[in-house]
Each structure stands twice: as C-alpha cells, then as structure tokens.
C-alpha positions in Angstrom: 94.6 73.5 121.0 96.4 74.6 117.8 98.6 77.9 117.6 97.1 79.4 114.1 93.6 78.8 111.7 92.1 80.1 108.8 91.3 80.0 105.0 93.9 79.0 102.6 94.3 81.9 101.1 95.2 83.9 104.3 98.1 81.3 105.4 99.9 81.9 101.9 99.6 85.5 102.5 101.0 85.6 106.0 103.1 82.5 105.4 104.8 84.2 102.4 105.2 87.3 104.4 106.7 85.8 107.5 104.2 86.6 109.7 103.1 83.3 111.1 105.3 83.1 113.4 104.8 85.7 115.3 101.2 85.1 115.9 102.3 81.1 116.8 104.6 82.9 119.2 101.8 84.9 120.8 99.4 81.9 121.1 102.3 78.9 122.4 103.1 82.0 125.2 99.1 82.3 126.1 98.7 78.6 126.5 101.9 77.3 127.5 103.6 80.2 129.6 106.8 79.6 128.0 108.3 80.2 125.0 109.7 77.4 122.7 112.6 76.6 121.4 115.0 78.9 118.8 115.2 75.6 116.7 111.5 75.1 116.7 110.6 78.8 115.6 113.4 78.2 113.3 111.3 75.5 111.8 108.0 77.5 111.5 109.7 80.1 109.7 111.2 77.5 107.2 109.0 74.9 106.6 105.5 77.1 107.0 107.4 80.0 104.2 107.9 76.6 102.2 104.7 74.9 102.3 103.1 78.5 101.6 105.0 79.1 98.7 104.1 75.8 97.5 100.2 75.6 97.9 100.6 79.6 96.9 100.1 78.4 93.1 97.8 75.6 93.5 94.8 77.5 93.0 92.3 75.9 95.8 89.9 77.9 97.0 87.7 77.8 100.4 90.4 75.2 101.9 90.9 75.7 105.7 94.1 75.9 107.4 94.8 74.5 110.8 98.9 75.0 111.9 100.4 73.3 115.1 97.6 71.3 116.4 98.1 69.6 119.9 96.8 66.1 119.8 95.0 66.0 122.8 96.8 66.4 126.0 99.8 64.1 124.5 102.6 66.5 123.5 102.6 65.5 119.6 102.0 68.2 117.5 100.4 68.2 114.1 102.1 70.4 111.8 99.3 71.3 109.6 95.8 70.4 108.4 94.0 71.2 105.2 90.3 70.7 105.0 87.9 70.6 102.1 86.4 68.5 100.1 87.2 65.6 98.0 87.2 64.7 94.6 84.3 62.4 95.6 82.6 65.1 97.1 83.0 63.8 100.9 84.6 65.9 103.7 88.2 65.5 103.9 91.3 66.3 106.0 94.9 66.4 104.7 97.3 65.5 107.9 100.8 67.5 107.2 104.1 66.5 108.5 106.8 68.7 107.7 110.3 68.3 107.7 113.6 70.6 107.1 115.8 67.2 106.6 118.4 67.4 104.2 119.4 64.1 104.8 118.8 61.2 106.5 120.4 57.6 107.7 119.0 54.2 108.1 119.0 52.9 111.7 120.9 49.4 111.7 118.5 48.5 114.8 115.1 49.2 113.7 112.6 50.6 110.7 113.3 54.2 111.9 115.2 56.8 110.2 118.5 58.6 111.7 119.2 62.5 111.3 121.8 64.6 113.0 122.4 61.6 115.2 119.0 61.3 116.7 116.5 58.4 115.9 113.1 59.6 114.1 110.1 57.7 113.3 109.7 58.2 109.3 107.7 61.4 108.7 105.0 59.2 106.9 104.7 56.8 109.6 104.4 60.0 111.6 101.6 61.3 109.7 99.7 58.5 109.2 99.8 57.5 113.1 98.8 61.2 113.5 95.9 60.8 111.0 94.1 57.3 112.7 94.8 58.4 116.2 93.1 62.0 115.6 90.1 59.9 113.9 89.8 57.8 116.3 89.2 60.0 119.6 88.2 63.4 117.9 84.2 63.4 117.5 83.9 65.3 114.3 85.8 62.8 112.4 83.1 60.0 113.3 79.8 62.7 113.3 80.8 64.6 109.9 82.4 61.6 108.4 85.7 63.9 108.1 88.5 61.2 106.2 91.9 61.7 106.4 94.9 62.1 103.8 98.5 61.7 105.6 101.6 62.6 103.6 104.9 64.1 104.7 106.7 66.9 102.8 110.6 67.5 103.2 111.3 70.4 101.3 114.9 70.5 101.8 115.4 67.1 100.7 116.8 67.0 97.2 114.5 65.3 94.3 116.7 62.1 93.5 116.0 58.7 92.1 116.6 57.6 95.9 116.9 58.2 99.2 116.4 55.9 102.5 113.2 57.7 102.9 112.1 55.7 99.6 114.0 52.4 100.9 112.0 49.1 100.0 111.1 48.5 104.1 109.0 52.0 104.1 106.8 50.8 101.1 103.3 50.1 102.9 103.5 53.0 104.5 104.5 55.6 101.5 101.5 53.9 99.6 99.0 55.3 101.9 101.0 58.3 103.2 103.3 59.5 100.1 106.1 61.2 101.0 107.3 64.7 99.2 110.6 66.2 98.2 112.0 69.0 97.0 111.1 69.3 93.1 107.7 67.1 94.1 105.3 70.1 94.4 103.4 69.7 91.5 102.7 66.3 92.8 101.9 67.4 96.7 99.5 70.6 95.1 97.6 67.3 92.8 97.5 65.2 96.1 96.1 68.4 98.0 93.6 68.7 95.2 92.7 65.1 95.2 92.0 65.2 99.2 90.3 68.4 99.8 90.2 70.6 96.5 86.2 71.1 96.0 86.3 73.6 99.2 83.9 74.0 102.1 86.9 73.7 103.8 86.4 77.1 106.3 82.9 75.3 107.0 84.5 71.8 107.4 87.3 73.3 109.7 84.8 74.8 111.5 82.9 71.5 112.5 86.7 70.4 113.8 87.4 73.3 115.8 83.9 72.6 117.8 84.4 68.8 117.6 85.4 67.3 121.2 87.9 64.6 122.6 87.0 61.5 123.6 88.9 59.7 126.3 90.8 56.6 124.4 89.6 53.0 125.1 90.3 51.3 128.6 93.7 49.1 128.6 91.4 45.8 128.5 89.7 46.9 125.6 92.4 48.0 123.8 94.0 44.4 124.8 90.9 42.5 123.6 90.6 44.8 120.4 94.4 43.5 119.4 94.5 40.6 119.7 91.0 39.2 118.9 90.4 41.5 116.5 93.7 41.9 114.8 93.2 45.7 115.5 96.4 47.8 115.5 96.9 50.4 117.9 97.7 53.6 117.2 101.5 54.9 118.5 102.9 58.0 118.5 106.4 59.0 118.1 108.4 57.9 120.8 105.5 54.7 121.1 106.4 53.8 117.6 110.2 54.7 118.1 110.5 52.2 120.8 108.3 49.7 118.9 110.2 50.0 115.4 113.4 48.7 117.5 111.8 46.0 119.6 109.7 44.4 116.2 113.0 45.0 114.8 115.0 42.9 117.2 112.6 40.3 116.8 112.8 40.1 113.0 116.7 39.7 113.3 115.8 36.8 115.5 113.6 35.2 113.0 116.2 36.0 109.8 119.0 34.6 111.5 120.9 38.2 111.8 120.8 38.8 115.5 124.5 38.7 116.7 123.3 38.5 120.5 120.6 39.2 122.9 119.4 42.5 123.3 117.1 44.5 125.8 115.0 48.3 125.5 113.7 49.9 128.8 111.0 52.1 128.1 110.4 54.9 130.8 106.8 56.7 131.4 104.4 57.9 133.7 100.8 56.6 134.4 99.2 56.5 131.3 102.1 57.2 129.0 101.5 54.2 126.8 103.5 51.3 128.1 101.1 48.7 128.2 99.9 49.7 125.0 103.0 49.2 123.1 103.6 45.8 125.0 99.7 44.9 124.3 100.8 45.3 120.3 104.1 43.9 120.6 102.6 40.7 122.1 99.7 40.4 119.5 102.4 41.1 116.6 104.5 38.1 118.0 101.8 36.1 118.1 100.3 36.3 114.6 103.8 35.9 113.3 104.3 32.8 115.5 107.0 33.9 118.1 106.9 32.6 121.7 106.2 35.9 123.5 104.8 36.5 127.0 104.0 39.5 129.4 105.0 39.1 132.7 104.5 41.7 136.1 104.9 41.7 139.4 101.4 42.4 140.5 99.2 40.0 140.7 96.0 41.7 140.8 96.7 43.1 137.0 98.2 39.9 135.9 95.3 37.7 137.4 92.5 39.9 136.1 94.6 39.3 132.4 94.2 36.0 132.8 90.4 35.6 133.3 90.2 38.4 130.1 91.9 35.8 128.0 90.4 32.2 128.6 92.8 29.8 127.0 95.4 32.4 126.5 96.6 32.7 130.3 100.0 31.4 129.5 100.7 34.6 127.6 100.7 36.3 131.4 102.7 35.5 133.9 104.8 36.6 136.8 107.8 37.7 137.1 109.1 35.1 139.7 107.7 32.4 136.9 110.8 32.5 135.8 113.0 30.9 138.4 113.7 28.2 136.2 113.3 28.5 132.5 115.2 27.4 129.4 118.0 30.2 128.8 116.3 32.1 125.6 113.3 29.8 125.9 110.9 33.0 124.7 111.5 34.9 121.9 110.2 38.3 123.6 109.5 38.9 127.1 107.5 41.9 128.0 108.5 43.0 131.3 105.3 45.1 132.3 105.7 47.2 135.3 109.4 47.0 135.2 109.6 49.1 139.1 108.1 46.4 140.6 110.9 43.9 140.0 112.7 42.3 143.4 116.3 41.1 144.2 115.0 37.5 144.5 112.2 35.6 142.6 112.5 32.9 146.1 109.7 33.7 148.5 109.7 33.0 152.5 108.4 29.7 151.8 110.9 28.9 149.0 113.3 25.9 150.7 116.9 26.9 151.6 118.1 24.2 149.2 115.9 25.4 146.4 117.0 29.2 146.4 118.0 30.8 143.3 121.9 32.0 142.8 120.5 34.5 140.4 118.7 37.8 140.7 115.2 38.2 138.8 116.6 40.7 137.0 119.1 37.9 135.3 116.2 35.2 135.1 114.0 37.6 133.4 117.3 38.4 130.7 118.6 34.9 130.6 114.4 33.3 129.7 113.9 35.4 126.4 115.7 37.2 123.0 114.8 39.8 123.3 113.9 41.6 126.8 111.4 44.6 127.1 111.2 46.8 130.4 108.6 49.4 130.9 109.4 51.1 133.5 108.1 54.6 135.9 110.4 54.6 138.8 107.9 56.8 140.5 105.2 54.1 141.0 106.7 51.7 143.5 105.4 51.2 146.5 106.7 48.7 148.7 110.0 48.5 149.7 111.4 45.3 148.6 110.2 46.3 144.6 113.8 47.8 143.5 113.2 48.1 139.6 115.2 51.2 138.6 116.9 52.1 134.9 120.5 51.9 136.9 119.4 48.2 137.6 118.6 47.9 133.9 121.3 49.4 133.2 124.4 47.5 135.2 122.3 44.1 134.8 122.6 44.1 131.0 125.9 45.7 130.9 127.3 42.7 133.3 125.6 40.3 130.9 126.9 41.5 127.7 123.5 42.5 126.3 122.8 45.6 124.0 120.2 48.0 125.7 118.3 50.6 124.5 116.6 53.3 126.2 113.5 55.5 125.1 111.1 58.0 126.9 107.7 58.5 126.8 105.3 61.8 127.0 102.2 60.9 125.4 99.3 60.8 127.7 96.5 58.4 127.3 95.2 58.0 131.0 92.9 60.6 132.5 90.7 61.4 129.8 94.1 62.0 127.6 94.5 65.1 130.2 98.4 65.4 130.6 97.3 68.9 132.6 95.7 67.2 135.5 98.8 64.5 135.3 101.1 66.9 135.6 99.1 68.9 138.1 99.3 65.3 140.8 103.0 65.3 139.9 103.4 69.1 141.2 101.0 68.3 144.3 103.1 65.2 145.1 106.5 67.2 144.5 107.7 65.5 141.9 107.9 68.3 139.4 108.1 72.4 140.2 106.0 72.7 137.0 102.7 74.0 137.0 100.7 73.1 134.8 97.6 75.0 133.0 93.8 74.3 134.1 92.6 71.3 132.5 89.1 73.0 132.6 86.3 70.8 131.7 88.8 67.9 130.1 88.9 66.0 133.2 86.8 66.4 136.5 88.7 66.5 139.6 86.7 67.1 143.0 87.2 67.8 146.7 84.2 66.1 148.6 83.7 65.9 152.3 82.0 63.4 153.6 82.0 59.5 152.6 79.0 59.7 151.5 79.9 61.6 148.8 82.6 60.0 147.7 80.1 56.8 146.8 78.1 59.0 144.9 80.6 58.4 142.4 80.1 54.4 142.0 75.9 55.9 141.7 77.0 58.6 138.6 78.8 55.8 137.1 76.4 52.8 136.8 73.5 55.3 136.1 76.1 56.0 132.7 77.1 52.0 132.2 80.2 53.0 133.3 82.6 51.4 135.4 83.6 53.3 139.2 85.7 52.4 142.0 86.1 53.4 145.5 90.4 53.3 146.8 91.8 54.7 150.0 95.4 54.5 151.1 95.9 51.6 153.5 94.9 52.8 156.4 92.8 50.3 157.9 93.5 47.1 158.9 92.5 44.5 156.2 90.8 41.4 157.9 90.1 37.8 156.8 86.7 37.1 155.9 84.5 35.7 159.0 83.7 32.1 158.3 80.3 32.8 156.2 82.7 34.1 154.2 81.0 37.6 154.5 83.4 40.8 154.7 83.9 42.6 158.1 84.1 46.7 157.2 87.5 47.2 157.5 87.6 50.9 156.5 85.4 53.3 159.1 84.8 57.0 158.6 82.4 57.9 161.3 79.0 56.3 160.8 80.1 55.1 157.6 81.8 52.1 156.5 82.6 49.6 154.0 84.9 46.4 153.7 88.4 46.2 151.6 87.9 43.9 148.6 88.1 40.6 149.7 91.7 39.4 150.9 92.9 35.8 148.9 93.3 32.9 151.0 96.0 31.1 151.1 94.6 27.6 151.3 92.3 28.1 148.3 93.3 27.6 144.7 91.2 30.4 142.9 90.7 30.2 139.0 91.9 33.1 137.9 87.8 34.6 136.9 87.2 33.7 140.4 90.1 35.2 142.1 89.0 38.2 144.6 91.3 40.6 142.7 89.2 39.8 139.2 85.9 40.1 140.9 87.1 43.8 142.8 88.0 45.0 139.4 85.7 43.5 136.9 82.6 42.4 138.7 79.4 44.6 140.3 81.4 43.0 143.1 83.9 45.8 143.9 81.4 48.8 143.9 80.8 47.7 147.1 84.2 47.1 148.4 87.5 49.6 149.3 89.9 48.7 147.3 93.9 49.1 148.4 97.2 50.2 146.4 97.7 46.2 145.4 94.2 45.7 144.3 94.1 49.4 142.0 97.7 49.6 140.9 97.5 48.3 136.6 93.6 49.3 136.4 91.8 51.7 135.3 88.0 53.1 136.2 86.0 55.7 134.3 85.2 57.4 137.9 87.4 56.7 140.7 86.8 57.7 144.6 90.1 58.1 146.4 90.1 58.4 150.3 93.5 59.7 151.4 93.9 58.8 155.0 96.1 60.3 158.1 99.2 58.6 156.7 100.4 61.0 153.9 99.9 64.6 155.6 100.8 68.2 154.7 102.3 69.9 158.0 103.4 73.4 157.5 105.3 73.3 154.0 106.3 69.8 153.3 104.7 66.1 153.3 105.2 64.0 156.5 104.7 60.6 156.9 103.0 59.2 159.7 103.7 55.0 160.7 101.3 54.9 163.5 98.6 55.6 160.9 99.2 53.4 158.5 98.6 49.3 158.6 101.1 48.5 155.6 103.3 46.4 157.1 106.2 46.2 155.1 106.4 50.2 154.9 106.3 50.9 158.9 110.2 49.4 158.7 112.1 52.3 160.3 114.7 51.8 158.1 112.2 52.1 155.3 111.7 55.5 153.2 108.2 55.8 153.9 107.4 59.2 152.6 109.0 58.1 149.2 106.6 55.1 148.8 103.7 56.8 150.2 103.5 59.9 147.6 104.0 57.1 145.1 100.9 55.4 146.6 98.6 58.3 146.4 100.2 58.8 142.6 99.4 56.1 141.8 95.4 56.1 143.2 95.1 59.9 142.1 95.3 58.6 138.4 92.8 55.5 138.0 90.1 57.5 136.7 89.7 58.0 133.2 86.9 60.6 133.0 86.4 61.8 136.7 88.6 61.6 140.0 86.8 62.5 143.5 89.2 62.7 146.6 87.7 62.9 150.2 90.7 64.1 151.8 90.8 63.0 156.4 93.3 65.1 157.3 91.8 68.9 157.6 95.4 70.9 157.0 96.4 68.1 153.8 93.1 68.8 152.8 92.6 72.5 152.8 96.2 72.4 151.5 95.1 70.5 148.2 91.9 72.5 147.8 94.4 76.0 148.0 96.9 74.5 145.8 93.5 73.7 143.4 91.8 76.5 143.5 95.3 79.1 142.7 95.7 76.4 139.7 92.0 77.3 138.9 92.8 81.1 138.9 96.0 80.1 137.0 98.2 82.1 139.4 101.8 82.1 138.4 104.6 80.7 140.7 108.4 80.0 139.8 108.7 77.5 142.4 107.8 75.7 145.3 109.5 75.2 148.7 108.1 71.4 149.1 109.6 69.8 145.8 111.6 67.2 146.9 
C-alpha cells in the first residue's frame, strides 16, 4: 500500500505545485476510512515541496517515485522511494526518510535522538531499518536483485559544522545511511545519482509494485538465526526506541555510569515484536559478555526454548527461578510475557517455613540491572497471572527504580496482517475499530465439521509446513492409561482426538523430551488437541481453532458459560471468567502465521462470527458496536 507513484519527473511537477497532497488525501481516505492528522499533511506539504525542489535540478531521468509506502501490515511508513539504476548498472532503490526537524536533543538514557520533547529513533537508523526489513520480506528485492540506498534528509535543519545528529555514537550508522541537511543538496542529488541515476526506474518500480509479502521468520528461527548466526534483527521504530534505551542501560552498567537500577515495560499485542527485541537483546548481551537471561511464566514456551538451545538452557528460565538469587546477580533480565507474572513465586508444595516475604514482582527487580517487561495485558488467562503496567508501575516506584514505558504497533504475526489482528480484537470487543479486509494477505475460514478442521494439519505437511489443531478447554484432559497411550479427550460427534499429552509429575522430563516440546515441535502434535497452556508463546504456519460451548454469543454480547468448561481455576465464582475467556480465544485466534481455520460448536456464536465476517468482507461501514466491552 503506498498513497502516490510515478516517474520522477511527474513528482517534481506536482510536488512543486502542491498538488501531492491532495491525491495522498484521496488515497489514505480510500484505504484507511479516516483522514490523518493536520500535522501529518502538514508534513507532506513541507517536506514532499522540499525534496521536489531539490531532486527538481538533478537532472535524472526515468527514476520512479514511490511516496508513503506502508511496510506491510506494520504501521511504519516509508516516506519515499526512488528507483533506477546504479552506477554499476544493477537495480537499485533509494529508501527516503524525511524530516522537518529544526533541532534536535540527545537522550541522556539511550542512542536516540529528542525533538519537541518526544524520543525518536535517528532518521538514519530509521531508514536503514526500513531499508533491510523491506528486503528482507518483499519478493522483488530477492527475485530482481533490487539493492537498497538508506539516507535521511532534514531540510530544515541548518548546514553547521555540528549537530547531535552528526555526534561520534551515530557514526556506523551515517556511514551506510548518510544523513542530509539543509545546504547538503548537491550532495543528496550525487548520492541519488550514485544509487539509481542510469534509469529504468518506471520499469524497476514496476517489478516492486507487483512484488509480494512474505510472512517474516517464525520466533524460533529468528532466535536461532541471532544467536548462532550473529544475525541482527530488523526493529522498527518503537522496536528500536525501546532497544536503544535498554542496550543503553546496559552500557552504563558496563562503563561504570549507571547511578541505580532501572526497568522499561514494553506493551504489545500478539505479534507486535516483543520477543523479538528480547531475542536481540539477549544475543547482544551475550557476545559482549553480560550475564543476561529470559525468563516467562509458561512453561510450554520456556521448555520448548530450552530443547532449541542444547547447552544454552540456563539462558531460559522461569519466573519463580528466582526465589532466591543474588540481589543484581544478572546484568539484564528479560521478563518475557510480563501478564503472566503471580503474587507469589511459592507454590502449594512450597513449605510454610520456606515461603518467600517478597512478591515476584520484587525477585524478578531485585535478581538483575537492568529489568525488561514485555507485557499485553490482554493475554492472560488464568486468574492467579496478575501482570499489569499499574503493577510495573507501583513495584518500581516502591523500589526506587527508574522505569520506562514504550508501545508497540508493528505487526509481525499473521502473515504481518495487522487487518485480520485488528479484525479478532473487534470480534472479541476489545476495540470498536473496524478494520479493512485483509483480502488474500491472510486466510481466515469458517469450517463445519472436524473433519475439516484436520484438513489443515494435511495442507500443511503436503507444503513442509508446520500445522496445529487448538480448541478452548472444553474437555476434560486425562492422564495417559498405563501403556502410556492417550485416551481422546476432545469428542465432536464421531470424531475425536486426544489433548497433547499432560506431564507427569513423578517423571523428570529433559526438556527435548518433555510433552510440551514434542506437541509443538515434533510430528507428534499433528495428532494431538492442543490447549491455551500448550499454544500460548508458539506459533504454526496453519492453525485449526475449535471454539467450544464456553465462550458464546447470546443476543448482543459474549456470555460465559462454567458448566461447559473443564478449566478449573476459571469456574471460581468469584473469578472474571468472561475476561479470561475472550483472552483465551485471542490468544488461539492468532497462532497461525499464513492461515487460521475456526470450527465454531455453538450455532448462534458461529453464525454470529460468519455475519460479522462476511459485512467485513463487503467492507460495510459501522460507527460502533453495542458489545464492546
């Protein structure tokens, strides 16, 4: 999605003349439905009239034009793109950030910059994360061999000998993605040249405009990728916000500068890129020998971590772990899955005279440095998890410790499609916003019997691809019979299949044996249901979801129903069931990262979903809805 294209030539015409944005204006209304901001217009007007007025005498000819181009299904927008050839004759894209700063601070907590009060990632840092992540999961980068040329150009910012953009701690970065001021055009038109001056550009854009998206790598390749292969991963602004002020909390720890312990909470939904900034984090601490470790509260995640990286399991552990640690024994502690934390790390077995005086929220901040929380305070789901930013919040204030907070709204789950994302927040009521038809980005699909919905473990090993079957817990979940074979727990008429096997507690299970590890990463689990506590932290390329009688749809709102469920701890009458149920089915609705297939048991929930699809499909309009909660 971008909001204007063409030749060179045509953008300094219609750029010169203020036109531009009025077209924009036309295009953001016909995809988005709303208009955007008066600062944001502002901005096309100023910077686009700038940069046109720039390339305007730089002679290039047959150079397309690309403004305002919407990584995919993330939020982040590209401000432009030039195509053309190179000097050396090889396609080539020039990746654009532009800026109307007329000054800018240093941040005294991290390597970002500061302007108007708000923290900003440095617009060549911007443009160069822009540049790798677009080449990366956009085909006609890797088919046409399309190479990329990040710069950023602040064309209010006054031609001096120095500002901070130019500081000493920006310097790798500004030698692959100079930066441009005011009085630097001469040098931006000979950089344009350089990267795409011998034209072909209109044909070159072209092969971008038809290229396609592919869905970014699975979390345990990406973990494998970084740290075995000393791959970085690719953040986007407020991903490499939050990680310039984390790494730099660390550094202070390793100079000797760090006054006192400090925290960040980073919020996000599914996919948003949580695990991905601790995943770097963690690899970066490591190569520059810090004591760092990534801790949850589930254990399937955490266990199936720990069979991934043989020798390495220390780096993962869980969150009650920390019951007794050395005060500031880890350098950085990576809270993963921040909602799931509990009042107590002591268990029902734990001894009276061995209980902790402290919550785990003050173990995990007392063990480590620096503390990282990523946090979605949607995705709890029983009721003794109690993570929350308020908790975050009053725990570090108590302690003394500086926090900061950051947002994400990047979307790298679901094939990247924040549409379909959105669209399971609306059904769920967690958002009035509707969002657009995600079209053929991500397939979503109403089957109807069980039968169908294990087609979808057939479609994915017939690809090489890895599927799943989940179902909300609405079966009991028995012990194995004493062959140790698995009784079929889940019935739907005829058909049945068992749960993924339930761990014993009188066997000691290495962790690339443990029945978690097998559900999720062995032919195992394509046979076997699995549950909330096996699914929650993976990810599948084609996921099955069975929504059972417990979550229902009854005349205009969701009801909860405790004699249908077999999850104990949420059938507590003093327990907010219908709150941790919609975060159950949130949370199996977005597993799949190419396809997600729901068999729906309930007729009225189901034709309910399958209206509420279908008037998304015809991209009906509605203000509001009277089930938002």
């Amino acid at each position: 999605m971008h909001l204007w294209n063409g030749s060179l030539s045509d953008f300094v015409k219609e750029g010169e003349a203020g036109a531009l944005t009025g077209e924009m204006l036309q295009t953001f209304w016909n995809y988005h439905r709303y208009q955007p901001s008066v600062a944001e217009t502002t901005s096309w007007d100023n910077s686009l009239k700038a940069l046109a007025l720039t390339v305007d005498s730089s002679g290039l000819q047959d150079v397309g034009v690309v403004l305002e181009y919407h990584l995919p299904y993330t939020g982040c927008r590209i401000d432009a793109l030039f195509f053309g050839k190179s000097s050396s004759d090889t396609n080539y894209s020039t990746v654009v950030e532009l800026k109307q700063w007329s000054v800018a601070k240093l941040s005294d907590n991290s390597l970002n910059v500061i302007v108007n009060g708000a923290e900003h990632v440095h617009p060549s840092e911007q443009a160069l994360d822009y540049a790798k992540h677009l080449s990366e999961i956009h085909s006609s980068y890797s088919e046409y061999l399309i190479g990329t040329a990040p710069c950023s150009y602040c064309h209010n910012l006054q031609k001096i000998k120095y500002t901070v953009l130019d500081d000493e701690r920006f310097a790798e970065i500004l030698k692959v993605s100079p930066l441009f001021k005011k009085g630097d055009e001469e040098k931006f038109i000979a950089y344009l040249t350089s990267s795409v001056g011998k034209g072909q550009g209109i044909d070159i854009m072209n092969k971008f405009m038809n290229g396609r998206f592919k869905p970014n790598k699975k979390m345990m390749e990406v973990l494998d990728s970084v740290i075995h292969k000393n791959e970085k991963w690719h953040l986007l602004d407020n991903q490499r916000i939050a990680y310039n002020t984390i790494w730099a909390q660390v550094l202070k720890i390793q100079k000797g500068t760090a006054r006192k312990k400090s925290a960040v909470l980073i919020r996000g939904g599914p996919g948003t890129g949580k695990t991905v900034i601790a995943t770097q984090l963690l690899a970066d601490a490591l190569r520059n020998q810090f004591t760092a470790v990534h801790t949850t509260g589930g254990h399937a995640f955490t266990t199936s971590l720990r069979a991934q990286f043989k020798g390495a399991d220390k780096l993962f552990a869980w969150n009650l772990h920390f019951r007794k640690v050395p005060t500031e024994g880890v350098d950085l502690l990576l809270v993963d899955e921040a909602h799931r934390l509990r009042k107590t790390s002591d268990t029902r077995f734990t001894p009276a005279s061995q209980r902790n005086k402290h919550s785990q929220m003050e173990e995990l901040l007392n063990a480590s440095k620096v503390t990282v929380f990523m946090l979605d305070e949607n995705q709890y789901v029983r009721p003794d998890e109690i993570g929350s930013s308020q908790l975050i919040r009053d725990a570090t204030k108590s302690l003394g410790i500086t926090l900061f907070e950051y947002d994400l709204h990047a979307q790298f789950r679901c094939g990247n499609c924040y549409d379909y994302l959105t669209w399971i927040d609306y059904l769920l009521g967690y958002t009035s916003i509707r969002p657009n038809f995600w079209a053929d980005q991500y397939v979503f699909k109403i089957v109807d019997t069980p039968a169908e919905i294990e087609r979808i473990i057939q479609d994915a090993k017939k690809n090489l691809e890895t599927g799943r079957i989940v179902a909300g817990f609405c079966w009991r979940w028995s012990e194995p019979l004493p062959d140790g074979s698995l009784v079929p727990d889940v019935k739907i008429g005829n058909w049945s299949h068992p749960w993924n096997e339930k761990p014993s507690p009188k066997k000691v299970y290495k962790p690339e044996n443990h029945p978690y590890t097998l559900w999720a990463n062995t032919p195992v689990g394509e046979t076997q249901v699995g549950c909330i506590y096996s699914a929650q932290g993976f990810e599948f390329d084609r996921v099955g979801v069975i929504w059972g009688e417990d979550l229902v749809w009854r005349k205009n709102r969701w009801v909860a129903q405790r004699e249908r469920s077999f999850d104990s701890p949420l059938k507590v009458k003093t327990v907010d069931m219908l709150k941790l149920l919609r975060n159950v089915y949130r949370v199996l609705l977005t597993r799949g990262i190419r396809e997600t297939w729901l068999l729906c048991l309930d007729d009225e929930t189901k034709e309910h979903i399958a209206e509420e699809f279908q008037r998304l499909q015809e991209s009906i309009p509605e203000e509001s809805s009277n089930y938002h909660t």
